[in-house]
GUMI-949233 format. One record per residue (C-alpha): residue in three letters; x, y, z. Coordinates in steps of 0.02 Angstrom, whole numbers, always signed. Example, Ala and Ser with C-alpha at 12.3 -4.5 7.8 and 13.67 -1.06 7.14 Angstrom:
2
ATOM  aa     px     py     pz
ATOM Ala   +615   -225   +390
ATOM Ser   +684    -53   +357
//
This chain:
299
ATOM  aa     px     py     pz
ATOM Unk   +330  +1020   -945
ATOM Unk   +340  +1017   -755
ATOM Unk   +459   +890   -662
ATOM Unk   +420   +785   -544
ATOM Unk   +518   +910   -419
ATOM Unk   +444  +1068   -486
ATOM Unk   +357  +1188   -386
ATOM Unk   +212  +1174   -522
ATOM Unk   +207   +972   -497
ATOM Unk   +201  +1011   -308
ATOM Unk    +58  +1116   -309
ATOM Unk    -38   +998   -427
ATOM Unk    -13   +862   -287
ATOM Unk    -62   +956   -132
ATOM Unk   -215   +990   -263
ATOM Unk   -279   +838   -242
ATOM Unk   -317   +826    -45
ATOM Unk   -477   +909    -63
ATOM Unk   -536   +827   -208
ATOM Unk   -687   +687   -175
ATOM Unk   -567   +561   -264
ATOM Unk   -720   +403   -228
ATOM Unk   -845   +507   -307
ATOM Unk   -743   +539   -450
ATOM Unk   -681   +357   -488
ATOM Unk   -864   +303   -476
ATOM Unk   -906   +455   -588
ATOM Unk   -794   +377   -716
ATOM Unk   -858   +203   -682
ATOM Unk  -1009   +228   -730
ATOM Unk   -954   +323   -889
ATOM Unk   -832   +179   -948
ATOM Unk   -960    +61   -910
ATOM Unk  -1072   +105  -1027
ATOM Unk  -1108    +23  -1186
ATOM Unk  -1211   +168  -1298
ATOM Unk  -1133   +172  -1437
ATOM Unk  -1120   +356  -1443
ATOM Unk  -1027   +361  -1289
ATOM Unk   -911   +212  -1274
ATOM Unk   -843   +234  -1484
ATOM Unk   -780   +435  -1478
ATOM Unk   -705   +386  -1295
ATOM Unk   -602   +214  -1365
ATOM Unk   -545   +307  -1504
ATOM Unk   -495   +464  -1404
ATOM Unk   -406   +374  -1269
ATOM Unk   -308   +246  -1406
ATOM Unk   -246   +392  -1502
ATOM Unk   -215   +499  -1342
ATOM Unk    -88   +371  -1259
ATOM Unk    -45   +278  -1424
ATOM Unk   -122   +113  -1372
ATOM Unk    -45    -33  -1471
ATOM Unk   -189   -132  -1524
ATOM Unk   -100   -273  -1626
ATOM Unk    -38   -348  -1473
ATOM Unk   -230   -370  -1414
ATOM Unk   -318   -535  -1397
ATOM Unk   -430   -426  -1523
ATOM Unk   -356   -273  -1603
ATOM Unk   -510   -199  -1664
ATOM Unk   -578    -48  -1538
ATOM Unk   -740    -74  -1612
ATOM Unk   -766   -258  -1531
ATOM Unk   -778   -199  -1381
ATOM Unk   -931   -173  -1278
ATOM Unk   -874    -28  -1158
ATOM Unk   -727    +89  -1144
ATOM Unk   -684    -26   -970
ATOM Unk   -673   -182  -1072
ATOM Unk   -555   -112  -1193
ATOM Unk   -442    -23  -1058
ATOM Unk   -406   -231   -969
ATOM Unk   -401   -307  -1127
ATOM Unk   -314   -477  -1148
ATOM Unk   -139   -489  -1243
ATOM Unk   -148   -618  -1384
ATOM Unk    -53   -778  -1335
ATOM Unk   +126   -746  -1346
ATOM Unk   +139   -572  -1352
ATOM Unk   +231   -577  -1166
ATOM Unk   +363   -715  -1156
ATOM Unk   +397   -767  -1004
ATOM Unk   +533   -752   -881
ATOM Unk   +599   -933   -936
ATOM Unk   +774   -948   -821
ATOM Unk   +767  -1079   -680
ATOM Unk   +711   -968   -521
ATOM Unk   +675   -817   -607
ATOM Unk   +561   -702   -536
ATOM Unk   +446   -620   -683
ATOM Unk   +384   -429   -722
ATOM Unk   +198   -433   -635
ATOM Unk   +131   -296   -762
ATOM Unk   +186   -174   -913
ATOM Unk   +250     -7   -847
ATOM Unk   +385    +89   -776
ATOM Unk   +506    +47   -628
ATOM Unk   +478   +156   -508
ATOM Unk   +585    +97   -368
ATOM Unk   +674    -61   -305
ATOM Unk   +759   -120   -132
ATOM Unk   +760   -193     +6
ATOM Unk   +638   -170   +161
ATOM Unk   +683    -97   +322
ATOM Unk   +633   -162   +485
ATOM Unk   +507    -23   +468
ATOM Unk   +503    +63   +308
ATOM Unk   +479    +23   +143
ATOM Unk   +523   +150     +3
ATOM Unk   +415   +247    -81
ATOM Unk   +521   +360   -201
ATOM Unk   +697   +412   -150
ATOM Unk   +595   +559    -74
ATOM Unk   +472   +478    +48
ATOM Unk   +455   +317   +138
ATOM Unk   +314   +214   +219
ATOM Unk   +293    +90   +337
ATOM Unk   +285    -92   +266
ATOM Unk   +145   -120   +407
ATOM Unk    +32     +6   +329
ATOM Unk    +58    -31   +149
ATOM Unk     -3   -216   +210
ATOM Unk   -149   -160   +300
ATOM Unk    -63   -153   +495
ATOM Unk    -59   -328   +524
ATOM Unk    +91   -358   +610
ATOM Unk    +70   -545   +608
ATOM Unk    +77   -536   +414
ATOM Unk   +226   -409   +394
ATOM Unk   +356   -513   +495
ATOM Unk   +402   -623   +347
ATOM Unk   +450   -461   +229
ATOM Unk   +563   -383   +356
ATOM Unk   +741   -334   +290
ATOM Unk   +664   -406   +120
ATOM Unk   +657   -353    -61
ATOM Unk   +513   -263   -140
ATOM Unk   +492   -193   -322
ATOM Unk   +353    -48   -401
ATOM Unk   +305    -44   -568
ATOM Unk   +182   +116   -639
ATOM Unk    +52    +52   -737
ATOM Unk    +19   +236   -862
ATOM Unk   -143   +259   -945
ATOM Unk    -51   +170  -1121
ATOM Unk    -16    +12  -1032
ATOM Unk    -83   -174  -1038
ATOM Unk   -186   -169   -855
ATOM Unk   -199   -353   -809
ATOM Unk    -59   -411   -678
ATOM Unk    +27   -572   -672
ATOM Unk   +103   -684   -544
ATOM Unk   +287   -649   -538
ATOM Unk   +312   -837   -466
ATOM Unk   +201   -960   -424
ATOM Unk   +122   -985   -261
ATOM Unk    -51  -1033   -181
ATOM Unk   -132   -882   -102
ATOM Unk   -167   -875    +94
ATOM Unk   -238   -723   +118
ATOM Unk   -323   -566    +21
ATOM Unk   -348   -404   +111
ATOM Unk   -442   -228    +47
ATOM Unk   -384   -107   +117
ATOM Unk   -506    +59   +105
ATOM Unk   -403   +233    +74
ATOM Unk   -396   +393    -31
ATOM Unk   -346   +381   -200
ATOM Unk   -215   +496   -278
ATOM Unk   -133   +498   -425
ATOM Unk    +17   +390   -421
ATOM Unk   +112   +443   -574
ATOM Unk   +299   +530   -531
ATOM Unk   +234   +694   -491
ATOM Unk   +106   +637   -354
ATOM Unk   +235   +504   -278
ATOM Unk   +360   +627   -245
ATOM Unk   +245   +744   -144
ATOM Unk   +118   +659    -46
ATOM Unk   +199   +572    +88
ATOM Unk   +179   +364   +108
ATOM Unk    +55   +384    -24
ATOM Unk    +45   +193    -53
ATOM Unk     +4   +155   +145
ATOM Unk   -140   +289    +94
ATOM Unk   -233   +248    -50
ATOM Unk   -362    +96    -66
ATOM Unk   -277    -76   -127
ATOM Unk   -290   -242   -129
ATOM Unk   -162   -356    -48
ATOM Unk   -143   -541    -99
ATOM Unk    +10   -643    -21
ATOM Unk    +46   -806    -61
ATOM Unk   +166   -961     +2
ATOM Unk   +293  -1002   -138
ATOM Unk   +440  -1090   -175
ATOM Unk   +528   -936   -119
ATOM Unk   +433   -919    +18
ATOM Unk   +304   -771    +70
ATOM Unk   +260   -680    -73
ATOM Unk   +165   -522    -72
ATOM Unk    +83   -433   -231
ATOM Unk     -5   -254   -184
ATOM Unk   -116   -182   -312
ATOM Unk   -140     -2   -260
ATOM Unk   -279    +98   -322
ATOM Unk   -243   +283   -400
ATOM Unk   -378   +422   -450
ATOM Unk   -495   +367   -569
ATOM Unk   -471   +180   -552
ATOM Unk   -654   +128   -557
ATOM Unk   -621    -35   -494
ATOM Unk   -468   -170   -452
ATOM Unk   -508   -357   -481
ATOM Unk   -431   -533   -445
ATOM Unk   -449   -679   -551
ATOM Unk   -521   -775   -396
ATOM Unk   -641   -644   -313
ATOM Unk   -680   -548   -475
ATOM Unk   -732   -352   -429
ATOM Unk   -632   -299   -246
ATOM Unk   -681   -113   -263
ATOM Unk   -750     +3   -266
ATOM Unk   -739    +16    -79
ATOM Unk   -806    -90    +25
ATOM Unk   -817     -3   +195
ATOM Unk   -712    +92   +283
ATOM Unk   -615    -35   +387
ATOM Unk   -486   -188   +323
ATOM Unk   -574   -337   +261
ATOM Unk   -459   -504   +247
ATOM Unk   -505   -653   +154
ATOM Unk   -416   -817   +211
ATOM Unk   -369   -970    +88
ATOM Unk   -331  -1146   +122
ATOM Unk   -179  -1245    +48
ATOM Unk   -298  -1371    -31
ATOM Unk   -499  -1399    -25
ATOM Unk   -643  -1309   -108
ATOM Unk   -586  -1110   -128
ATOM Unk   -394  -1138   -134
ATOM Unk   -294  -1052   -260
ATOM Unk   -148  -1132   -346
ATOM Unk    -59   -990   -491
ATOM Unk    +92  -1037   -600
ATOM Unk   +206   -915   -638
ATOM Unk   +163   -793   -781
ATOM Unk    -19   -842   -733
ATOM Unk   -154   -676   -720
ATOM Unk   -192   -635   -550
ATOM Unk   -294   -480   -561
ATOM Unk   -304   -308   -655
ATOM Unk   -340   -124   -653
ATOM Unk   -467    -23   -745
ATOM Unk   -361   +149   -758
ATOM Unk   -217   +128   -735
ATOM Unk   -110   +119   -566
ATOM Unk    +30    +30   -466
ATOM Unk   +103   -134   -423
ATOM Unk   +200   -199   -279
ATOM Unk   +286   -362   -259
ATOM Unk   +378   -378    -87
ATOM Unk   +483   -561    -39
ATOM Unk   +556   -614   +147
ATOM Unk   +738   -570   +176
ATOM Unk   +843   -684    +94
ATOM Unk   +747   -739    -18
ATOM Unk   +742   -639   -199
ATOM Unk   +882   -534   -299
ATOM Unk   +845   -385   -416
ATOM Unk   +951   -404   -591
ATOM Unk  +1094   -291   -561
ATOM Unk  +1068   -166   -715
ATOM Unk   +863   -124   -653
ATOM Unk   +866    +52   -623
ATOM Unk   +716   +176   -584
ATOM Unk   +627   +235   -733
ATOM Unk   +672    +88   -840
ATOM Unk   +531     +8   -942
ATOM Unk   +456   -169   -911
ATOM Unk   +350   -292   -976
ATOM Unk   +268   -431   -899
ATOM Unk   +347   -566   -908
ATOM Unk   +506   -500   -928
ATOM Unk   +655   -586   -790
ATOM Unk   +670   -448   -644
ATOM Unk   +732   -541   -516
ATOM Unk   +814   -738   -433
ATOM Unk   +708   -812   -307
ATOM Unk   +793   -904   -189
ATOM Unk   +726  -1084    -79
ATOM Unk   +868  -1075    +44
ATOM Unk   +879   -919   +196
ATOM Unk  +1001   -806   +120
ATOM Unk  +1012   -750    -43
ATOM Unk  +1167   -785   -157
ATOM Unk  +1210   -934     +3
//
């Protein structure tokens, strides 16, 4: 099998530029959407025993319940089955998957993979106005794979303020991908939401990959497919008719096929435990992190 530094899992990257990656995803979307019989019961039980989906930790564990393959692949958890992050400030997993990286933000870049970086400004949609409150601040990625649970939580809780779709290409984003296509988050199509908490700005970037059909937000329902080909921002008041209030642990959106999640906080504001480490294995819920109310961190 082919590392992520391989010369094999470089050319399967640079592979991808000429692909139409839209026209596959809404290939696939229409596929997993539909609900003959004959199509969405071989590709269920394919795809379950393909990535070893664990169906007893479903709201309902039987494949067979549900009307399309999409359905299945954002399926609820039963109550319970994620415990949440329960220590006073903690900062929760937002999604099952694997650690990709953690850090802090530069001025200007955010990283990508110890190989690449990207400009915090981009990954947010270039709005400089909106980036100056993660500067020199902490961000985490997690790597939703095909296997996991595809709904994302709120790490903390917040009110949101703003929601932004931001139209792009759509690579793969498993390890492979990340290490050779350069600031591949600031290039493929996601959906920003950033909210005020009690740690401050909060930031949660959903980040499409190939094949994701469609991301989705417990407030606005279905964000893509794409929209257009410029930014679109939606704005939110504190209180009133539209606001949005989430508690901690609460779902704020999910995937259909799998992809990426990034939470960012302002500087001074959130930890990292000390034994995270790239590659480790998460689950939502799960303590990742301290937020903090006052300016610094550990003050």
């Amino acid at each position: 099998m082919a590392t992520s530094k391989s010369p094999l899992a470089r050319l399967g990257a640079w592979a991808q530029y000429p692909l139409p990656h839209h026209g596959l995803s809404r290939l696939v979307g229409r596929l997993t959407r539909s609900n003959r019989p004959w199509i969405r019961r071989p590709l269920i039980e394919w795809f379950r025993r393909r990535y070893r989906v664990e169906m007893g930790e479903a709201e309902d564990p039987d494949p067979r319940n549900y009307p399309d393959f999409q359905a299945f692949f954002a399926r609820a958890l039963r109550p319970g089955a994620r415990p949440l992050c329960g220590k006073p400030q903690g900062i929760a997993c937002p999604a099952d998957g694997t650690l990709s990286e953690l850090g802090e933000l530069g001025t200007e870049h955010s990283v990508q993979a110890k190989e690449a970086a990207f400009r915090t400004r981009d990954l947010l949609g270039g709005s400089s106005e909106g980036t100056a409150p993660f500067r020199e601040g902490r961000f985490l990625t997690v790597y939703l794979a095909p296997r996991d649970y595809h709904r994302v939580h709120m790490p903390v809780g917040g009110v949101l303020r703003e929601m932004v779709h931001i139209p792009g290409r759509a690579f793969s984003v498993g390890p492979a991908t990340t290490a050779h296509i350069p600031g591949l988050f600031a290039r493929n199509e996601r959906v920003v939401a950033r909210f005020d908490t009690e740690a401050g700005p909060m930031a949660v970037v959903l980040v499409g990959a190939m094949l994701v059909a469609t991301i989705g937000t417990s407030w606005a329902g279905t964000i893509t497919p794409p929209r257009g080909r410029g930014v679109t921002r939606w704005l939110y008041g504190e209180e009133g008719p539209g606001a949005v209030h989430l508690d901690k642990g609460e779902e704020l959106g999910w995937f259909n096929l799998g992809s990426t999640v990034i939470v960012l906080f302002g500087r001074g504001r959130a930890n990292w435990l000390e034994d995270l480490a790239p590659g480790q294995r998460l689950l939502t819920g799960s303590c990742v992190g301290r937020w903090y109310g006052g300016t610094q961190a550990g003050a």
